[in-house]
Each structure stands twice: as structure tokens, then as C-alpha cells.
The first five atom37 places (N, CA, C, CB, O) and aatype in JSON, in Angstrom:
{
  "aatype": [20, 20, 20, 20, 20, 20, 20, 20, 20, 20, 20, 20, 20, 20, 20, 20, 20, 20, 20, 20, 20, 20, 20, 20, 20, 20, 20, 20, 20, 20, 20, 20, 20, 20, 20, 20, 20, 20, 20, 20, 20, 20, 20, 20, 20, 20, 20, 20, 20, 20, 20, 20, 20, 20, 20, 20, 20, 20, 20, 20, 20, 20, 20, 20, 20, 20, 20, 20, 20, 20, 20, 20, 20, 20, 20, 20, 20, 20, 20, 20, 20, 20, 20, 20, 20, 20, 20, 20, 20, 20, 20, 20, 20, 20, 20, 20, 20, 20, 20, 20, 20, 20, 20, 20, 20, 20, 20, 20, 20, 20, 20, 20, 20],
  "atom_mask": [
    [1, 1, 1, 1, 1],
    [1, 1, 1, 1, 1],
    [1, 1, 1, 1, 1],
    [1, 1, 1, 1, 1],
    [1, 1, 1, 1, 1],
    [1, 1, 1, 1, 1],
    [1, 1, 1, 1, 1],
    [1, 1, 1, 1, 1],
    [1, 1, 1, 1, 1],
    [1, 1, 1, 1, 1],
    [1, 1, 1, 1, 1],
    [1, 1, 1, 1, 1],
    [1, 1, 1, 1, 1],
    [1, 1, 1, 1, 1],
    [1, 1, 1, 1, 1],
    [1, 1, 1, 1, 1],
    [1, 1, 1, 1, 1],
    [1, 1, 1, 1, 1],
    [1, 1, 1, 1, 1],
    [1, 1, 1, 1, 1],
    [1, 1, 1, 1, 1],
    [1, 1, 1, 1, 1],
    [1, 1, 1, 1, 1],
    [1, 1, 1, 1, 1],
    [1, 1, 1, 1, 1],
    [1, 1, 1, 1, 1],
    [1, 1, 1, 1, 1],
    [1, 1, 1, 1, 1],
    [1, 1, 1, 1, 1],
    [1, 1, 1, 1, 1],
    [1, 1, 1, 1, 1],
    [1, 1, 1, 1, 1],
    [1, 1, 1, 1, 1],
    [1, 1, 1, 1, 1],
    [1, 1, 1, 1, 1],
    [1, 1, 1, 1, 1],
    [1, 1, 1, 1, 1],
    [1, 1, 1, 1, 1],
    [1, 1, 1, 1, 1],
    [1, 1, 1, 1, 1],
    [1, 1, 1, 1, 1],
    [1, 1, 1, 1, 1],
    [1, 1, 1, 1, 1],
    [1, 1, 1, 1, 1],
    [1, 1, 1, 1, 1],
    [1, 1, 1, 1, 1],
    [1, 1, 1, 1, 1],
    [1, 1, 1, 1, 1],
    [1, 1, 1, 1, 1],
    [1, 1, 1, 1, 1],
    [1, 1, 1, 1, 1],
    [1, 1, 1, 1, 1],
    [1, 1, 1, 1, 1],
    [1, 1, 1, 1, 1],
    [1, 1, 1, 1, 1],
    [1, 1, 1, 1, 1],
    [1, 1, 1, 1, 1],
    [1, 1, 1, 1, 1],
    [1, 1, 1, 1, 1],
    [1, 1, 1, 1, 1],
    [1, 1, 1, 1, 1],
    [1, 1, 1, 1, 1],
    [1, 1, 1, 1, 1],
    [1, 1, 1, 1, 1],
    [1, 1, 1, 1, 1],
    [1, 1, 1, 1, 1],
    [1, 1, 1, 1, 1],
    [1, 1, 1, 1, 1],
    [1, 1, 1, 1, 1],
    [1, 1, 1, 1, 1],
    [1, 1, 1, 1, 1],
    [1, 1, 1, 1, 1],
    [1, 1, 1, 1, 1],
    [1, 1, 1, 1, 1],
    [1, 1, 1, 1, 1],
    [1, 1, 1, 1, 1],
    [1, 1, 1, 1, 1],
    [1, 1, 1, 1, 1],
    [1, 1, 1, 1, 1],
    [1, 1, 1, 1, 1],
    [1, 1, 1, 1, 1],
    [1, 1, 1, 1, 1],
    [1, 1, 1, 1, 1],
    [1, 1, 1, 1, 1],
    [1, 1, 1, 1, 1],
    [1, 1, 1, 1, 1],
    [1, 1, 1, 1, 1],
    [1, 1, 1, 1, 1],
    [1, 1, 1, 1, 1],
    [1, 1, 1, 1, 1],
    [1, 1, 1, 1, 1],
    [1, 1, 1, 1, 1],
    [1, 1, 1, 1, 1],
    [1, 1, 1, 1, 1],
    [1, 1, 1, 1, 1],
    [1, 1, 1, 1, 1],
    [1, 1, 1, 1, 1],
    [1, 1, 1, 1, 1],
    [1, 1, 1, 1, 1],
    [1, 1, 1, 1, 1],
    [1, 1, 1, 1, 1],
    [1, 1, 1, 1, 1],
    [1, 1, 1, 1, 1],
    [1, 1, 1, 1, 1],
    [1, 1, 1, 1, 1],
    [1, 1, 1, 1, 1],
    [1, 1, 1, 1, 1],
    [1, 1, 1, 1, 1],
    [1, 1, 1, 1, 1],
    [1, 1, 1, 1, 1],
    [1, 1, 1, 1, 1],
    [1, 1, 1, 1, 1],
    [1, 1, 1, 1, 1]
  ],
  "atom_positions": [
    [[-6.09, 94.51, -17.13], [-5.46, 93.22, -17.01], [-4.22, 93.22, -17.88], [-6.43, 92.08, -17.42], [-4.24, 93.06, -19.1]],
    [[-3.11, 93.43, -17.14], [-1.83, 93.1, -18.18], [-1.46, 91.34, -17.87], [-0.16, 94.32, -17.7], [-2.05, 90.58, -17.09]],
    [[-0.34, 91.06, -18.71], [0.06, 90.41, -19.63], [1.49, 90.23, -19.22], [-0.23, 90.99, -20.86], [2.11, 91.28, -19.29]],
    [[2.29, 89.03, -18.75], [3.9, 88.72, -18.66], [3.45, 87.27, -19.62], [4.81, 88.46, -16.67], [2.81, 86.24, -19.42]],
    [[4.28, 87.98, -20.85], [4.95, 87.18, -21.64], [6.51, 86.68, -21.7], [4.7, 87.7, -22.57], [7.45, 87.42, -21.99]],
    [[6.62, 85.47, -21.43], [7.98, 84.73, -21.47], [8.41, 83.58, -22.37], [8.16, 84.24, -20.29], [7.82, 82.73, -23.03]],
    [[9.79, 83.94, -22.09], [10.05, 82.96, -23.31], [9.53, 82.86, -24.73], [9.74, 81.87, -22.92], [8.45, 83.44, -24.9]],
    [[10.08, 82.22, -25.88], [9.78, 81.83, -26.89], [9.48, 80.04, -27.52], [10.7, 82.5, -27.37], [10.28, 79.11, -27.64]],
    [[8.28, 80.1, -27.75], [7.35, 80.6, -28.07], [6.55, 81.38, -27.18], [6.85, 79.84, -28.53], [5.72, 82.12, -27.71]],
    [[6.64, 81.37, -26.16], [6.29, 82.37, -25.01], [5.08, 81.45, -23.82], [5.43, 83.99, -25.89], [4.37, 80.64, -24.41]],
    [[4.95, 81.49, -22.95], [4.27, 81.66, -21.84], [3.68, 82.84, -21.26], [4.91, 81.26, -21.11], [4.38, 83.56, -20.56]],
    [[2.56, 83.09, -21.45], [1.62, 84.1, -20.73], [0.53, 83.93, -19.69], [1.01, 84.65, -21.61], [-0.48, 83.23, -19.72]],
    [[1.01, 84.78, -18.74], [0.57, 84.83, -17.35], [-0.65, 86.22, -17.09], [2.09, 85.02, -16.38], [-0.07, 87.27, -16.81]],
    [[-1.82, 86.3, -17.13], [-2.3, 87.2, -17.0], [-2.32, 88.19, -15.06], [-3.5, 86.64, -17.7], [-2.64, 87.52, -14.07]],
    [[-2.01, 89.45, -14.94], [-2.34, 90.08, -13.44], [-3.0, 90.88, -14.03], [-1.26, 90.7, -12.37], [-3.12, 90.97, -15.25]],
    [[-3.62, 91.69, -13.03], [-4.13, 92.74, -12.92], [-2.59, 94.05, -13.44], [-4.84, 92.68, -11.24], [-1.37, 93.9, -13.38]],
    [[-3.04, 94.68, -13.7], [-1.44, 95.87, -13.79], [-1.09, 96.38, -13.0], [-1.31, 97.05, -14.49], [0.13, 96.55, -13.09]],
    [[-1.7, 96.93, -11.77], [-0.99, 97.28, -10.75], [-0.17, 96.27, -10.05], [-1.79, 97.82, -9.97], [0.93, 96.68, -9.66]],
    [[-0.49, 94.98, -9.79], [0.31, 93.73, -9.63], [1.28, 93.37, -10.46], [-0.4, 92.73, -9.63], [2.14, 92.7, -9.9]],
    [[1.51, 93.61, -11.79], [2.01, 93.77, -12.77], [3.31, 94.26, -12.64], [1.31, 94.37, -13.4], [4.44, 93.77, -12.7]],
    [[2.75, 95.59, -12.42], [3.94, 96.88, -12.35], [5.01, 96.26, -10.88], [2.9, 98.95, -11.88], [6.23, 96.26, -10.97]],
    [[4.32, 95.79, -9.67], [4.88, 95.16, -8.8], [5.8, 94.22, -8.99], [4.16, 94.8, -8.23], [6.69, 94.21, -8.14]],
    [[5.89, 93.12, -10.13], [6.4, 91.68, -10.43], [7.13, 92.55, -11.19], [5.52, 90.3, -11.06], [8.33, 92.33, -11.01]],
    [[6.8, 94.03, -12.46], [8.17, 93.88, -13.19], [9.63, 94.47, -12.29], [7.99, 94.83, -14.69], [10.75, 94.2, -12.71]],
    [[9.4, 95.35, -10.94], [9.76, 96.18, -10.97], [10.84, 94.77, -10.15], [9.0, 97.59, -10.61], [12.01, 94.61, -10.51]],
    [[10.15, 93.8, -8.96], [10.88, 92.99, -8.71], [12.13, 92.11, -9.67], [10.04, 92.42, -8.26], [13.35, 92.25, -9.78]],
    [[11.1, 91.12, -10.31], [11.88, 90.81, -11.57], [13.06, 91.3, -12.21], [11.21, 90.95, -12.38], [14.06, 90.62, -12.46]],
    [[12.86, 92.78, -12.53], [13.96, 93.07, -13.45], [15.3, 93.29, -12.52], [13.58, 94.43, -14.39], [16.44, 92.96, -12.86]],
    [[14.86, 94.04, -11.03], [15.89, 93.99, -10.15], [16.9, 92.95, -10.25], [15.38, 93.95, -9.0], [18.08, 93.11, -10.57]],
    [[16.18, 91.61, -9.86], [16.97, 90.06, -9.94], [17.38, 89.97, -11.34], [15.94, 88.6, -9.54], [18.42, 89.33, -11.52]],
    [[16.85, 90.4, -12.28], [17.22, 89.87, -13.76], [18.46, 90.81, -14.35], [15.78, 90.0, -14.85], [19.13, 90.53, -15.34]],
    [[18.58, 91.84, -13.6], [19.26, 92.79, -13.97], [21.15, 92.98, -13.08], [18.1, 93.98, -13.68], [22.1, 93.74, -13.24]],
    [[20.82, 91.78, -12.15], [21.39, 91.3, -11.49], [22.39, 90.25, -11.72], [20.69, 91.14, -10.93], [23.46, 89.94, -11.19]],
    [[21.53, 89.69, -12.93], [21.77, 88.07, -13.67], [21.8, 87.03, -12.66], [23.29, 87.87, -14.51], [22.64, 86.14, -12.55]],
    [[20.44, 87.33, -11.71], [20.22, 86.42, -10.7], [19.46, 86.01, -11.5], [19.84, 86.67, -9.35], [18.75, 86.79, -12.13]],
    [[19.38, 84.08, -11.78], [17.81, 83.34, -11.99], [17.2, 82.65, -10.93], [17.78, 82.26, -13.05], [17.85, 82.04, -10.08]],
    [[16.07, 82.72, -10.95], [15.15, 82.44, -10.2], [14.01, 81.81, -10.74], [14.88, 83.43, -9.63], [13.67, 82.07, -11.9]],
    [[13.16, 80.75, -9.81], [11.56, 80.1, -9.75], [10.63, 81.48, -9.76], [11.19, 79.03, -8.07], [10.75, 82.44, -9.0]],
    [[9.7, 81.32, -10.83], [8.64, 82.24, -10.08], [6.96, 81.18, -10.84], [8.9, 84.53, -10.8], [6.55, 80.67, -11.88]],
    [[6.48, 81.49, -9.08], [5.25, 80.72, -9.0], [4.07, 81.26, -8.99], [5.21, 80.02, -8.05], [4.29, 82.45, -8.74]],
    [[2.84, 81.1, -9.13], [1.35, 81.73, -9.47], [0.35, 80.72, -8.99], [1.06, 82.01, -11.17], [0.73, 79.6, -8.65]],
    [[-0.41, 80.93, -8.96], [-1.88, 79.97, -8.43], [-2.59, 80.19, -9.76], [-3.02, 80.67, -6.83], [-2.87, 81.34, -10.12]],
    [[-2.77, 79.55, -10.21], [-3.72, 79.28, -11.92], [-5.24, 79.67, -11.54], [-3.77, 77.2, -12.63], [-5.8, 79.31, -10.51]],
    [[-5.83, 80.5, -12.58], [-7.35, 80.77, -12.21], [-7.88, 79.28, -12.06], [-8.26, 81.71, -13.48], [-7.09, 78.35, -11.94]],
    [[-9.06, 79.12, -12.07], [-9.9, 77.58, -12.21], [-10.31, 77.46, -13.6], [-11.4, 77.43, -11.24], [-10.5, 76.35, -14.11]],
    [[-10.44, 78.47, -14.19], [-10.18, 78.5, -16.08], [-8.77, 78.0, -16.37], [-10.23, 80.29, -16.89], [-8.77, 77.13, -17.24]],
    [[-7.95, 78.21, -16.03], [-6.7, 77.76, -16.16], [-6.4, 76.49, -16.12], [-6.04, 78.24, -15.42], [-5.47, 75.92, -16.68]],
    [[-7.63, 75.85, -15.07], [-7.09, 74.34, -14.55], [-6.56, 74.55, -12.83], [-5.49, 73.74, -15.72], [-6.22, 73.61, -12.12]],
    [[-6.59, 75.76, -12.47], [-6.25, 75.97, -11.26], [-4.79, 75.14, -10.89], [-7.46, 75.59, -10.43], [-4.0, 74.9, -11.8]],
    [[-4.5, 74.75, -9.56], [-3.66, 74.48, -9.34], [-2.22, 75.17, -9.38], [-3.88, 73.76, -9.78], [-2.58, 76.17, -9.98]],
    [[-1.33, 75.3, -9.24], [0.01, 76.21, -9.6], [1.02, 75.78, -10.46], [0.76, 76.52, -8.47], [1.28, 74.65, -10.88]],
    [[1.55, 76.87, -10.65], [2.37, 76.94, -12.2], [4.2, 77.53, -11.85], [1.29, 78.48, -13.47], [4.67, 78.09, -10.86]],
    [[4.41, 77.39, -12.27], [6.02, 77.94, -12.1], [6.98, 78.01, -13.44], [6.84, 76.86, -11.04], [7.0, 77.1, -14.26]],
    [[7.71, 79.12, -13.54], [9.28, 79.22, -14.44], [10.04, 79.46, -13.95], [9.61, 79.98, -15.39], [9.97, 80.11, -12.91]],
    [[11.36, 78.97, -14.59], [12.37, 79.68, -14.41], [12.84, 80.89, -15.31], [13.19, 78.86, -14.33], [12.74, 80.86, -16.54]],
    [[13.32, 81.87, -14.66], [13.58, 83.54, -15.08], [14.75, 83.29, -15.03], [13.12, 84.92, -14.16], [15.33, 82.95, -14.0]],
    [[15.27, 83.43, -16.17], [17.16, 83.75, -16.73], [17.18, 85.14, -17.81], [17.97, 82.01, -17.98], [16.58, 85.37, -18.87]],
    [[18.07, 85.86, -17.07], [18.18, 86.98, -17.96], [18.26, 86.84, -19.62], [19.35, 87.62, -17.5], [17.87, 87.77, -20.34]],
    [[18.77, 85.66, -20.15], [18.67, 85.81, -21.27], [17.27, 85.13, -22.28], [19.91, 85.42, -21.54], [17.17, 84.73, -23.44]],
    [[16.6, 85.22, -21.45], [15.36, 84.76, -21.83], [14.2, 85.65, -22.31], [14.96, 84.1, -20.84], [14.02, 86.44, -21.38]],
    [[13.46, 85.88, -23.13], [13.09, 87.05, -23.46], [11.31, 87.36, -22.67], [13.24, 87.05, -25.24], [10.46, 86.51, -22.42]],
    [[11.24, 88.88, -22.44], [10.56, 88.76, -21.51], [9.88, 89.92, -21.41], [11.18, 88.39, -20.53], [10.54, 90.92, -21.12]],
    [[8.37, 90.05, -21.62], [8.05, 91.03, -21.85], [6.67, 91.73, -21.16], [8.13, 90.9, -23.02], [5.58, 91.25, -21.47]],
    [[6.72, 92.65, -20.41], [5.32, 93.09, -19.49], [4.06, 93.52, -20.4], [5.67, 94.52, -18.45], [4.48, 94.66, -20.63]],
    [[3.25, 93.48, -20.86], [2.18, 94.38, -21.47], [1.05, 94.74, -20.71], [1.67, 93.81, -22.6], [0.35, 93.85, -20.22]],
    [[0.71, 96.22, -20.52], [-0.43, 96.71, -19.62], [-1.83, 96.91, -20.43], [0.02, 98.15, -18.95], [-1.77, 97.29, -21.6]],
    [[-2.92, 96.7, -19.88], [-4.07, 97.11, -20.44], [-4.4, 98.71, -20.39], [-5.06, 96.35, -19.8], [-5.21, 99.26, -21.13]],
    [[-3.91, 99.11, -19.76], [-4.3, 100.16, -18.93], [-2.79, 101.61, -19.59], [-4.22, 99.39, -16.84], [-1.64, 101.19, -19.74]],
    [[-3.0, 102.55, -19.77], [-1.66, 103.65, -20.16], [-1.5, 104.51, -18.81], [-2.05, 104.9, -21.67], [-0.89, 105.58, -18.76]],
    [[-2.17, 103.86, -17.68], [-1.38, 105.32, -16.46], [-0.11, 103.85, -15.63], [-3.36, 106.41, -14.45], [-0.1, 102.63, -15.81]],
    [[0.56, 104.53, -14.99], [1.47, 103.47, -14.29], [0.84, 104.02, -13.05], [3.33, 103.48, -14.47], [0.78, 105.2, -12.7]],
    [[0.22, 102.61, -12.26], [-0.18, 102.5, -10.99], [0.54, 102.93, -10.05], [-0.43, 101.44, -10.72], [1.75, 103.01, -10.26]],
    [[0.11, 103.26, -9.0], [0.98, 103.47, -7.72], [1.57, 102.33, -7.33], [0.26, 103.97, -6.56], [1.15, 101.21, -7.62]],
    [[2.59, 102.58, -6.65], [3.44, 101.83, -6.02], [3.41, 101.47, -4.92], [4.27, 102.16, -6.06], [3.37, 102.39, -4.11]],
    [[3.42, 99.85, -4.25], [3.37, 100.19, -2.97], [4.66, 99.51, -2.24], [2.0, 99.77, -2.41], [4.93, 98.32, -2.37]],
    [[5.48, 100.5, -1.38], [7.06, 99.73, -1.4], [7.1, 98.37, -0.52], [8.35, 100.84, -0.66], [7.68, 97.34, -0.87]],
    [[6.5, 98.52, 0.5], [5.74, 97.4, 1.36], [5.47, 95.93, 0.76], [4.33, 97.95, 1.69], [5.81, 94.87, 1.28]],
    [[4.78, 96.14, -0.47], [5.23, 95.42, -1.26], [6.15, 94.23, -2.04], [5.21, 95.87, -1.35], [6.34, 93.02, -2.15]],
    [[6.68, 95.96, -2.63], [7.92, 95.43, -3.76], [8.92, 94.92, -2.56], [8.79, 96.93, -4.99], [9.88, 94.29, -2.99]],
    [[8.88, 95.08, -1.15], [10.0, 94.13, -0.22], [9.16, 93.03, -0.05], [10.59, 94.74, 1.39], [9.9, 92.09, -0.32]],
    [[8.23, 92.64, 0.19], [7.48, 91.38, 0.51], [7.71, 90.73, -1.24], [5.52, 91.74, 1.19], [8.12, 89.57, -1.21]],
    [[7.63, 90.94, -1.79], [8.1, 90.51, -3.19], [9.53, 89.94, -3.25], [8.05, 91.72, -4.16], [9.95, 88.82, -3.54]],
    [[10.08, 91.0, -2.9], [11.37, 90.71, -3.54], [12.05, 90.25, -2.07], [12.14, 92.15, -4.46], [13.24, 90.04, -2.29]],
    [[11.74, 90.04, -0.75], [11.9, 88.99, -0.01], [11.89, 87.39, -0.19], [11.22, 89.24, 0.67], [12.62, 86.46, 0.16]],
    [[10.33, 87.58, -1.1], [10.23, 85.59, -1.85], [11.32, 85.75, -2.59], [8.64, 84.89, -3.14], [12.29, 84.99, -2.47]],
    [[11.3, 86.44, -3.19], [12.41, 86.34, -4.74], [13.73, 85.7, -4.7], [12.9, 87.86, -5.31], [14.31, 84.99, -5.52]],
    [[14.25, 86.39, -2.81], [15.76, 86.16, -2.4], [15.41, 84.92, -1.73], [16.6, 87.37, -1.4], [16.28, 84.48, -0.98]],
    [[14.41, 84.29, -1.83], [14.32, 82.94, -0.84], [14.66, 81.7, -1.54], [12.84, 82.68, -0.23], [14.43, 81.54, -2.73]],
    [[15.29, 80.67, -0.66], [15.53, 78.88, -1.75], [14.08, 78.77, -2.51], [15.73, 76.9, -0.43], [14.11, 78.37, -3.67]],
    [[12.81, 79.09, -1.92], [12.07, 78.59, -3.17], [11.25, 79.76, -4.5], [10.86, 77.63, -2.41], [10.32, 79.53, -5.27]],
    [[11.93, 80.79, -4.33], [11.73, 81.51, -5.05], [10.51, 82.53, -5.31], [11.96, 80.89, -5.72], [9.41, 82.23, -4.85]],
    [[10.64, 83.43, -5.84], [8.75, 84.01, -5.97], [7.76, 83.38, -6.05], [8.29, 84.69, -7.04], [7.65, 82.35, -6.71]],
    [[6.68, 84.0, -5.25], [5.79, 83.68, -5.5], [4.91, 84.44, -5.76], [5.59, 83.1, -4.93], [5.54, 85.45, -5.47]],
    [[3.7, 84.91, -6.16], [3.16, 85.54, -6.11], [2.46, 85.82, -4.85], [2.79, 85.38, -6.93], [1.94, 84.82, -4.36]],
    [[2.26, 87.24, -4.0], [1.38, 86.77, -2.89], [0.94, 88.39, -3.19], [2.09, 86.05, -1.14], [1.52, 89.34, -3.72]],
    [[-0.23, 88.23, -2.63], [-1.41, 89.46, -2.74], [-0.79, 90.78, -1.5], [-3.4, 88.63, -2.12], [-0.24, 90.7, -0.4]],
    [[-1.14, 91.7, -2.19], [-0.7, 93.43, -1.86], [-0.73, 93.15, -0.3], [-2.07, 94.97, -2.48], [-1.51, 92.24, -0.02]],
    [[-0.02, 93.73, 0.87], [0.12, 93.52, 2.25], [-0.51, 94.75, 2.66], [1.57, 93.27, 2.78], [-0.36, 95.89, 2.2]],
    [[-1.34, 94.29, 3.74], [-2.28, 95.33, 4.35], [-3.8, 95.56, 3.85], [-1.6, 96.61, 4.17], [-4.52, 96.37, 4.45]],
    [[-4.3, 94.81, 2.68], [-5.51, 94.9, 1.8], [-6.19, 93.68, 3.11], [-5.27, 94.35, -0.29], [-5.72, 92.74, 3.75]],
    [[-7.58, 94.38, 3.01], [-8.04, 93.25, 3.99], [-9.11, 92.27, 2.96], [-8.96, 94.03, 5.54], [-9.95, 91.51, 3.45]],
    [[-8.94, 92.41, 1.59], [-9.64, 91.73, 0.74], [-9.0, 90.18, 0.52], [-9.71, 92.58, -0.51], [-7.92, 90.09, 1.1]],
    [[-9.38, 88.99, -0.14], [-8.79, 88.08, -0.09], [-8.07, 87.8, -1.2], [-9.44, 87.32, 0.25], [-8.51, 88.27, -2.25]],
    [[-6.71, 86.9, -1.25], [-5.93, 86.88, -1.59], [-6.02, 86.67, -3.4], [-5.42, 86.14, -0.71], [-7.08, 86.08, -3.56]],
    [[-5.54, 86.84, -4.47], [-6.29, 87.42, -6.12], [-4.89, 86.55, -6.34], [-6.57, 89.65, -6.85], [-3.77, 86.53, -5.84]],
    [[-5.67, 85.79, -7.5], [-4.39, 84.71, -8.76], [-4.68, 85.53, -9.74], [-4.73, 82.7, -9.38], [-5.52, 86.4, -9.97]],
    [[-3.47, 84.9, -10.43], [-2.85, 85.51, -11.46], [-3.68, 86.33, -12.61], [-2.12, 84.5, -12.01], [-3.23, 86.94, -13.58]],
    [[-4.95, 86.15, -12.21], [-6.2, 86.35, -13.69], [-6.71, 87.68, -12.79], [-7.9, 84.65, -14.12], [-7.31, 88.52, -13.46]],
    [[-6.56, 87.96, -11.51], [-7.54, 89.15, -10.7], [-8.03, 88.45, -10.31], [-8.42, 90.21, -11.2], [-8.02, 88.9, -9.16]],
    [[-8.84, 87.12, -10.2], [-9.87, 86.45, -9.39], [-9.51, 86.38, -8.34], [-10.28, 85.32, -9.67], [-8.34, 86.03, -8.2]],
    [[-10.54, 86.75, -6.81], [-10.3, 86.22, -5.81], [-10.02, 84.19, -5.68], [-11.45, 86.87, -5.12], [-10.69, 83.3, -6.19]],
    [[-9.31, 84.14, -5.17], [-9.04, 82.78, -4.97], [-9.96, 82.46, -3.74], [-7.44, 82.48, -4.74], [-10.06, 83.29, -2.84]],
    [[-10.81, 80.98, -3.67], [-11.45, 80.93, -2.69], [-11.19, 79.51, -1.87], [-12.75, 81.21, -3.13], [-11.79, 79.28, -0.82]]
  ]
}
């Protein structure tokens, strides 16, 4: 289970890391860009459920942490279905790996039901 920490005092968003590695690789693209952008999540039901959103400005500080020391595979399929929301008016969202026939996982790993 990694960890996107934002901002100061910070906001933390827990994924899984392979999802993780997916959002930084998007993210930094746009951030690296000095594009800002919405990015949205579905809250576990520990959380309070419901959805959550920031805004991402490059000068905002921002930081990935993994549980895990191997870097997951990649899936590019993906990082375009990603970074398709990303380029859209309402911005990222999070949406679950394309082609998995499992059901769709918030921000904590929980299946959402």
C-alpha cells in the first residue's frame, strides 16, 4: 500500500503501488508540463466514503511513497486511460486497471461495492 502525499501540511491518499506507480507516472507528465489539474478518488467507507478531490500545481509539494521496493509493471493501456481523464474539463480520476475483470478498487485497495 503506497502513499501520495500532498501539499503542506499535506494530504494523504492511500493506493495500492502498482496503481501508484500508474498516478505518478501520469501526474508528473502533466506536472512536468506545468499543467494543473483536479484529481479525484472514491474514499474507502473508513474514510467516510464518498469522493474527494485536489488541485495539482507544480509548485506544490508532492510526494509518492511505496510499501513495497520492486517497481511494478506497467500497464500502458493504462497510463493512456489515465492520462486521457487527466487531459479532460473534469480532470483525473481515478479509474481501475482496463481489462481486469475484477471490480472496480478506491483509493485504500478495497473493492468498492
Amino acid at each position: 500500500m503506497g502513499t501520495l502525499l500532498y501539499g503542506s501540511p499535506g494530504t494523504e491518499v492511500n493506493f495500492d503501488d502498482r496503481a501508484l506507480m500508474h498516478l505518478q507516472i501520469v501526474i508528473t507528465a502533466k506536472l512536468r508540463r506545468h499543467e494543473g489539474f483536479v484529481f479525484s478518488w472514491t474514499n474507502a467507507p473508513d474514510a467516510g466514503s464518498g469522493r474527494s478531490s485536489i488541485w495539482l500545481y507544480p509548485a506544490i509539494p508532492l510526494y509518492f511513497r511505496y510499501f513495497g521496493s520492486r517497481v511494478p509493471s506497467i500497464n500502458r493501456e493504462w497510463i493512456d486511460a489515465l492520462m486521457q481523464l487527466a487531459n479532460s474539463g473534469s480532470g483525473l480520476f481515478f479509474a481501475s486497471e482496463p481489462g481486469t475483470s475484477g471490480p472496480p478498487v478506491t483509493e485504500s485497495g478495497r473493492v468498492r461495492r
